[in-house]
C-alpha positions, -999 to 999 in steps of 0.1 A, spaced: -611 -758 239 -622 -761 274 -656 -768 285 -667 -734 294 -656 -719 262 -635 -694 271 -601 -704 268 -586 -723 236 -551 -738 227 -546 -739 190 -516 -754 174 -509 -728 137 -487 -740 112 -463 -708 103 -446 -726 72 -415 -730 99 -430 -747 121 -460 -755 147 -469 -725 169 -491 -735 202 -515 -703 211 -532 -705 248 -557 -674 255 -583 -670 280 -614 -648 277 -620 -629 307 -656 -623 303 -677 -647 278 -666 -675 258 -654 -682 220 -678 -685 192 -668 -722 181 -667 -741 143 -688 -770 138 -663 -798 138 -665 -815 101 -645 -852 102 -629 -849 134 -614 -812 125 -619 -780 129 -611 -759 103 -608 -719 102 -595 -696 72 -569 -665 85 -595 -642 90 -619 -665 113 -588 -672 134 -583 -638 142 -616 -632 145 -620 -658 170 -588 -652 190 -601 -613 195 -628 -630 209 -652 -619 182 -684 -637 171 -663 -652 134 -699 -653 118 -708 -621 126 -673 -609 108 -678 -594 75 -654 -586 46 -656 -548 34 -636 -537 2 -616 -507 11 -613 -481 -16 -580 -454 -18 -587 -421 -6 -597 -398 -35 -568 -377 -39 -571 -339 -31 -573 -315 -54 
């Protein structure tokens, strides 16, 4: 990450291969992991979270139930 916060490079393993990802915020910066052990670690969802440039802990799981059918 740079040291403004607002751009990141994040290398994603895609089970083919390494991916490299480079984004920029425009306005505001990233919400950034605590690095644990030298890494920074981040499931699917708090990736995308992040690169949307969304505060990850403010991101909250909803269960979605079907539509009710019409009757």
């Amino acid at each position: 990450r740079s040291k403004r916060g607002d751009r990141l490079k994040i290398l994603v393993w895609d089970g083919t291969g390494l991916v490299l990802v480079y984004k920029l915020l425009e306005a505001g910066s990233f919400a950034w992991p605590k690095v644990q052990d030298g890494v920074m670690r981040l499931s699917r969802a708090q990736y995308e979270a992040l690169f949307e440039g969304l505060d990850w802990r403010r991101v909250v799981a909803q269960r979605v139930r079907p539509p009710a059918a019409a009757g």
